[in-house]
C-alpha positions as YAML, in Angstrom:
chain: A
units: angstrom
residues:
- id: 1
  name: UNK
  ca: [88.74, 23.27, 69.47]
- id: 2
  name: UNK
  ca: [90.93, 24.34, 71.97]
- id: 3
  name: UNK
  ca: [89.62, 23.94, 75.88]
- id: 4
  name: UNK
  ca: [91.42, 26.76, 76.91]
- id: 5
  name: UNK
  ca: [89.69, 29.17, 73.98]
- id: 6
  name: UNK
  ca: [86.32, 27.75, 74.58]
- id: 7
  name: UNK
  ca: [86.93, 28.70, 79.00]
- id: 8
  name: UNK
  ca: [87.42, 31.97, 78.03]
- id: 9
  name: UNK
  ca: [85.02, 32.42, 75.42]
- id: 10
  name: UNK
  ca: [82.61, 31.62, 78.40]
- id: 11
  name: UNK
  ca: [84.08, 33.48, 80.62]
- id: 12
  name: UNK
  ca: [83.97, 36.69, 78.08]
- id: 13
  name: UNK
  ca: [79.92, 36.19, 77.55]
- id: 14
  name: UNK
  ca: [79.14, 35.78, 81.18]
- id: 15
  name: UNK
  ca: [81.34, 39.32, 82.06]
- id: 16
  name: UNK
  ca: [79.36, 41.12, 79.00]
- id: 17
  name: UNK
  ca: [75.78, 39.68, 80.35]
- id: 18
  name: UNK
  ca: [76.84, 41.12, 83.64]
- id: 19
  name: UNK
  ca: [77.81, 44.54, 81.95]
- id: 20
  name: UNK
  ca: [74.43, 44.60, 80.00]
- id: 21
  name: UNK
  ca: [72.51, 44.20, 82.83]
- id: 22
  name: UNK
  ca: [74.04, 46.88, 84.94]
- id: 23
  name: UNK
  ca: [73.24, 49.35, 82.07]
- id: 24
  name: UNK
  ca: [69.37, 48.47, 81.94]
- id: 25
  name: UNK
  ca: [67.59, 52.06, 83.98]
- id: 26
  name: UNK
  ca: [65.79, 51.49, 87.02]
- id: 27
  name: UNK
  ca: [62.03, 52.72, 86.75]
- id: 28
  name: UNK
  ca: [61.41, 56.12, 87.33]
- id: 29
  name: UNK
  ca: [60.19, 56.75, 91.12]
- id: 30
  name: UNK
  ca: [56.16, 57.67, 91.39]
- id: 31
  name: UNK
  ca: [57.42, 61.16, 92.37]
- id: 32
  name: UNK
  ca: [59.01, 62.07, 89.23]
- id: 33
  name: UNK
  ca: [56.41, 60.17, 87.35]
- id: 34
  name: UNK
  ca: [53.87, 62.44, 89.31]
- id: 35
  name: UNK
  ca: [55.72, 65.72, 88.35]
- id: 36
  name: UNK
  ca: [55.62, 64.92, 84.97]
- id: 37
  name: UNK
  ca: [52.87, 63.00, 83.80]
- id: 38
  name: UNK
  ca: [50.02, 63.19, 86.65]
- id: 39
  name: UNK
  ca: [46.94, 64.54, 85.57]
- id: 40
  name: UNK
  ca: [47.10, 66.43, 88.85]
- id: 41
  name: UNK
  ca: [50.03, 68.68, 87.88]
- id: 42
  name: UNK
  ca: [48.66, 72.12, 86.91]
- id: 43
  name: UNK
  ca: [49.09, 73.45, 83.69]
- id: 44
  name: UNK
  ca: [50.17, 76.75, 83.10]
- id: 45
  name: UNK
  ca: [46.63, 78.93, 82.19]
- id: 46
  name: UNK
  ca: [47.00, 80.59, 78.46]
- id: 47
  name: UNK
  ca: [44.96, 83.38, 79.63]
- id: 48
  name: UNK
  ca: [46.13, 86.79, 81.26]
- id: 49
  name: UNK
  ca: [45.81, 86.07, 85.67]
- id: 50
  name: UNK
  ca: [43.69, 88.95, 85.86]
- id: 51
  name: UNK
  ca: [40.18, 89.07, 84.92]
- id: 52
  name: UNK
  ca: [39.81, 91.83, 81.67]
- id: 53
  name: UNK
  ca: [37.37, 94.60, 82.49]
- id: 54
  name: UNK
  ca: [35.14, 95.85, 80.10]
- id: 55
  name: UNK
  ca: [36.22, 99.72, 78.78]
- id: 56
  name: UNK
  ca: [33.23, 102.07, 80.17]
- id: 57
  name: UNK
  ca: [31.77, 103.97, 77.77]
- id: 58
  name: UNK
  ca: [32.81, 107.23, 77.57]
- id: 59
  name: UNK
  ca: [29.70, 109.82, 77.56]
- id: 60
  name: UNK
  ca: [29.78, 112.35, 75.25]
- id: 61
  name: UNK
  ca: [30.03, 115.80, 76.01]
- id: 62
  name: UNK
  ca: [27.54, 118.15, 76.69]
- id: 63
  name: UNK
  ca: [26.91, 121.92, 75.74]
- id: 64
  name: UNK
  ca: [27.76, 124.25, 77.97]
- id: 65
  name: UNK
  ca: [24.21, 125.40, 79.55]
- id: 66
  name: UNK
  ca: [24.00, 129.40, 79.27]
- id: 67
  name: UNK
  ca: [25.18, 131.18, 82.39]
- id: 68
  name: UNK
  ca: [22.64, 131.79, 84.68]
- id: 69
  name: UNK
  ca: [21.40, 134.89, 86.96]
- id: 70
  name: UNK
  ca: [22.68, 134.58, 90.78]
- id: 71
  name: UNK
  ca: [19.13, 135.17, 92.25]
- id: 72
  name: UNK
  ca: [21.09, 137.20, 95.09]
- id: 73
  name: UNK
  ca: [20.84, 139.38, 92.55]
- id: 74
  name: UNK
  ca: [17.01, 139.63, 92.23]
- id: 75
  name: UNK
  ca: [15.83, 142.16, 94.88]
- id: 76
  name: UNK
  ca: [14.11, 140.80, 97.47]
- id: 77
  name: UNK
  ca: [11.92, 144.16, 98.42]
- id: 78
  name: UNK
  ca: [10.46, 146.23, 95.50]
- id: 79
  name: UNK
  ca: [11.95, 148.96, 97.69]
- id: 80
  name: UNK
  ca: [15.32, 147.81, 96.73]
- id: 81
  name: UNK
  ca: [14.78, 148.35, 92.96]
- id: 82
  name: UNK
  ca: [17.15, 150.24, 91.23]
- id: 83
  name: UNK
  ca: [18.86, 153.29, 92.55]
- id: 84
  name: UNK
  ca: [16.85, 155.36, 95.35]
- id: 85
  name: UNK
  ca: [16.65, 158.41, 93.81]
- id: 86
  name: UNK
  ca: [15.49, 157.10, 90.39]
- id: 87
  name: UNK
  ca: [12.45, 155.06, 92.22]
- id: 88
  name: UNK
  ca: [11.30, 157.62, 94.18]
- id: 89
  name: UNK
  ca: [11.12, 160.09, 91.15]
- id: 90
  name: UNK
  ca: [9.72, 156.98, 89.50]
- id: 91
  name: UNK
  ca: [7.04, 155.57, 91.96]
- id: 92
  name: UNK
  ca: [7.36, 157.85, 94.68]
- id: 93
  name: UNK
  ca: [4.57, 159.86, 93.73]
- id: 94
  name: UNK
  ca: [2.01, 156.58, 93.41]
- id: 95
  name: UNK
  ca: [0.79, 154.50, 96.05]
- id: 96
  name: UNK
  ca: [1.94, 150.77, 96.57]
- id: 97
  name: UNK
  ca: [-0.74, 147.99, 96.02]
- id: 98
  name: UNK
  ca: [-1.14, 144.32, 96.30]
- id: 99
  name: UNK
  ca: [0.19, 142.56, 93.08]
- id: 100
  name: UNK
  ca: [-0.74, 139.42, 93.15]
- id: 101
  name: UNK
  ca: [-2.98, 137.52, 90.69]
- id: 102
  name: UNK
  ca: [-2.03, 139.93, 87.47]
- id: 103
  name: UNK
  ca: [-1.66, 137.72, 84.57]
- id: 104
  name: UNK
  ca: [1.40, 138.77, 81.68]
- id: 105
  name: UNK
  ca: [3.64, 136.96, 79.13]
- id: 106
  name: UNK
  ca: [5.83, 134.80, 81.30]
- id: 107
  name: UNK
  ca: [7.88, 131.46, 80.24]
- id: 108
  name: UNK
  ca: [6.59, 128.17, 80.66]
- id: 109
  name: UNK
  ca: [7.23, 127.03, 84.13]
- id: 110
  name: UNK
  ca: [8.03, 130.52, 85.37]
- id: 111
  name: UNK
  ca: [8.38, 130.89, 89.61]
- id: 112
  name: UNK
  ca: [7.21, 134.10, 90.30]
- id: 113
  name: UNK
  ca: [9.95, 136.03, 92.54]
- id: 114
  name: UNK
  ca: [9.16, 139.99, 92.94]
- id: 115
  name: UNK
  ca: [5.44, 141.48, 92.26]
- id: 116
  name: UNK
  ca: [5.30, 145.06, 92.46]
- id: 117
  name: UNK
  ca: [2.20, 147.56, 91.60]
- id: 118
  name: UNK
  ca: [1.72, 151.06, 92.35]
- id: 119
  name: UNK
  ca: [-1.11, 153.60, 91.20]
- id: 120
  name: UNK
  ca: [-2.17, 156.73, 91.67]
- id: 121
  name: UNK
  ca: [-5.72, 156.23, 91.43]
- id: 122
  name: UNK
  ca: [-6.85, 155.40, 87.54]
- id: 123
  name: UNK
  ca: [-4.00, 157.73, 86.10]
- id: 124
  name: UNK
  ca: [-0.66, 156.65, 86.32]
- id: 125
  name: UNK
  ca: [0.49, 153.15, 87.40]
- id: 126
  name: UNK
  ca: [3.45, 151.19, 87.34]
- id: 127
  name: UNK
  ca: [2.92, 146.86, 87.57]
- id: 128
  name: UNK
  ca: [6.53, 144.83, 87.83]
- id: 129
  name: UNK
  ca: [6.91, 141.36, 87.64]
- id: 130
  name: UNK
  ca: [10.06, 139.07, 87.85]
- id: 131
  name: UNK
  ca: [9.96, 135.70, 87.19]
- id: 132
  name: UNK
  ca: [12.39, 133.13, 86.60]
- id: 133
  name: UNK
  ca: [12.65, 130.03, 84.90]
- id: 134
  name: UNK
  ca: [15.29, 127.46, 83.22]
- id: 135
  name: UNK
  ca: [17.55, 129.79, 80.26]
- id: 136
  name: UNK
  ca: [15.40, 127.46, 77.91]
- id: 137
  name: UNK
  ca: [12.19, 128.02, 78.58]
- id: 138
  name: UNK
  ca: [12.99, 132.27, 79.11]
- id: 139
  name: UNK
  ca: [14.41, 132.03, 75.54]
- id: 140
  name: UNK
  ca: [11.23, 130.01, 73.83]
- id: 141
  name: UNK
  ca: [8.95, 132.52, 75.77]
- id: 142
  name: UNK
  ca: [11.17, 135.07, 73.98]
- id: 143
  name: UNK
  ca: [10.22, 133.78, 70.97]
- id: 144
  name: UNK
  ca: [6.71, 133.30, 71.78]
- id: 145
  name: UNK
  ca: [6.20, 137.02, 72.37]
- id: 146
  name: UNK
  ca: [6.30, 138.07, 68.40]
- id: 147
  name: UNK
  ca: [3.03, 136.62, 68.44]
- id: 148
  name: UNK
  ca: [1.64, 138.65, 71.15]
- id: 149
  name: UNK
  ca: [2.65, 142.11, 69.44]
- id: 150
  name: UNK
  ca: [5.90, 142.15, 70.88]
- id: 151
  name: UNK
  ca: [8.73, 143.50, 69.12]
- id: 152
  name: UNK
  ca: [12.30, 142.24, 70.51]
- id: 153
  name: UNK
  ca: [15.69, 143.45, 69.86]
- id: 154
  name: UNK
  ca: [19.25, 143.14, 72.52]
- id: 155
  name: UNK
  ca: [19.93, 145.71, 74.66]
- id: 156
  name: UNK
  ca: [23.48, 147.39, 74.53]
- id: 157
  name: UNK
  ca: [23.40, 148.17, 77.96]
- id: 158
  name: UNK
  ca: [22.33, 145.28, 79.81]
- id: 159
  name: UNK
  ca: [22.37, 142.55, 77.01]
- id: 160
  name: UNK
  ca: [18.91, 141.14, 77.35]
- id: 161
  name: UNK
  ca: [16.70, 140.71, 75.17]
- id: 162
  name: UNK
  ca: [14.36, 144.04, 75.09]
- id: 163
  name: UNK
  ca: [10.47, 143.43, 74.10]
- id: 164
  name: UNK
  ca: [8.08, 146.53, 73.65]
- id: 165
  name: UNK
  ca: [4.22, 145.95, 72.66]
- id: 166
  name: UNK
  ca: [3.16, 147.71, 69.80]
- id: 167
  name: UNK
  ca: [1.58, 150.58, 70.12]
- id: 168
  name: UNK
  ca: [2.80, 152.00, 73.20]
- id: 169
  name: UNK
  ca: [4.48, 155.22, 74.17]
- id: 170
  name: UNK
  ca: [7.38, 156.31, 76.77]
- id: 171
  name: UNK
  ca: [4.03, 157.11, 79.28]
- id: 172
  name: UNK
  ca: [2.60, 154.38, 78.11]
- id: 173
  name: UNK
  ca: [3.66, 150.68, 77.53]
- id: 174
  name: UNK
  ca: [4.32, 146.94, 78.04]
- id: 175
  name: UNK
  ca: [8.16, 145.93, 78.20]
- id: 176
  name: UNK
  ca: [9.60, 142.93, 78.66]
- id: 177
  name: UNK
  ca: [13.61, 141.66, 79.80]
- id: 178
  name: UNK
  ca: [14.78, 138.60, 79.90]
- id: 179
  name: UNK
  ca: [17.85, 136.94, 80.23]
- id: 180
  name: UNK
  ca: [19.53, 133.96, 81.46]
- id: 181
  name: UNK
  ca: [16.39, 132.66, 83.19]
- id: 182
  name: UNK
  ca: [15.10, 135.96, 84.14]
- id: 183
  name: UNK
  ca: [11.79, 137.51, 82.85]
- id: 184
  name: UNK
  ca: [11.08, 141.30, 84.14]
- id: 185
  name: UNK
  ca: [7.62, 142.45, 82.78]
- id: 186
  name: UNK
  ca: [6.53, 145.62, 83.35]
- id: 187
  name: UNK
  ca: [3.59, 147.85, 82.57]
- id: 188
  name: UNK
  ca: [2.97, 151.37, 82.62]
- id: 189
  name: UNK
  ca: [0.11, 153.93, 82.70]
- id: 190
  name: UNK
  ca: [1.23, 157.71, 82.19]
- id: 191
  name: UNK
  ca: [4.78, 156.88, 83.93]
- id: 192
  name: UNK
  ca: [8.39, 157.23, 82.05]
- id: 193
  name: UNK
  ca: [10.26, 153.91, 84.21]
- id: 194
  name: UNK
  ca: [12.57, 153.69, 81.54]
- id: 195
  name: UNK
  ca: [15.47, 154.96, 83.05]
- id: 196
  name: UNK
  ca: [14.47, 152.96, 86.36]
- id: 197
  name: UNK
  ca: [13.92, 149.53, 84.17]
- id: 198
  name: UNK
  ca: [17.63, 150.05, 82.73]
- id: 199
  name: UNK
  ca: [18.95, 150.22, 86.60]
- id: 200
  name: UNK
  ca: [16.85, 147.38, 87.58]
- id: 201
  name: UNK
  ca: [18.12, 145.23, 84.67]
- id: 202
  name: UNK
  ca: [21.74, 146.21, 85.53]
- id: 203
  name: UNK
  ca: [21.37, 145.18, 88.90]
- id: 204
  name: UNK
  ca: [20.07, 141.94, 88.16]
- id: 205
  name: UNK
  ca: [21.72, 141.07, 85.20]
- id: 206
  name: UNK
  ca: [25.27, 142.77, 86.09]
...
């Protein structure tokens, strides 16, 4: 063989064992290797940053609760009752009393607000009574009263209910009102206080 083939033969191998080795990467540097493959590295989180709040419950509606009476509107004298004229010819002939401890159909729970009583010795006599409690309890005592001999029906005028005892006359009888949490009683003994009930409901009830 030819010197001169076999010198640059060798010459060819060393220059492409110098070329290989210039190609061969150098390691990656420990920062890249720490971006990358660290177990330090945070991943991203799959769930949502913010915490999820739980929906509150929505409560259900309630029922309206049945208007109720302004008690500005419940007299605070039972010389403010009704109009003036229509008490005086009412009561003006009878003589006021003490009115406590007098025990009528009231509501469960009732707060007694006005007690009124006049006589005129054992003939005529006129007992009032307002009370109030919640609407509820004024319209199960409503209800209650068709036991005692009461006969109910509304009233056009002041739209209460309207409860008359049995037996009873214009001179004569046990009436009750009620309405929105409002219980009137009252009794009479050969006195007509219709007229003067209707005012007094009107000016309670509106």
């Amino acid at each position: 063989m030819n010197r001169a083939f076999i010198a640059v033969s060798g010459a060819l191998l060393i220059a492409a064992a110098a070329l290989l080795t210039g190609c061969v990467p150098e390691p990656p540097s420990p920062a890249s290797t720490a971006t990358v493959d660290s177990p330090s590295a945070t991943a991203p989180s799959a769930s949502p940053t913010g915490s999820a709040s739980t929906p509150t419950p929505t409560a259900a509606p309630t029922a309206p609760t049945a208007p109720t009476v302004d008690p500005a509107a419940i007299p605070e004298s039972c010389d403010d009752l009704g109009a003036a004229a229509t008490r005086q010819q009412t009561v003006g002939g009878l003589t006021a009393q003490h009115a406590d401890g007098f025990v009528r159909p009231a509501p469960a729970n009732a707060t007694s607000e006005l007690s009124c009583n006049w006589i005129q010795e054992e003939s005529a006599g006129v007992l009032l009574l307002i009370s109030t409690a919640s609407a509820a309890e004024v319209s199960t005592g409503v209800d209650g009263l068709a036991a005692q001999g009461y006969e109910c029906q509304a009233a056009e005028d002041f739209g209460a209910q309207y409860c008359v005892k049995a037996g009873g006359t214009a001179q004569t009888e046990d009436v009750v009102v009620a309405r929105d949490g409002v219980w009137i009683s009252l009794e009479t003994v050969n006195v007509d206080a219709r007229a003067w009930l209707s005012e007094i409901s009107s000016q309670i009830f509106g």
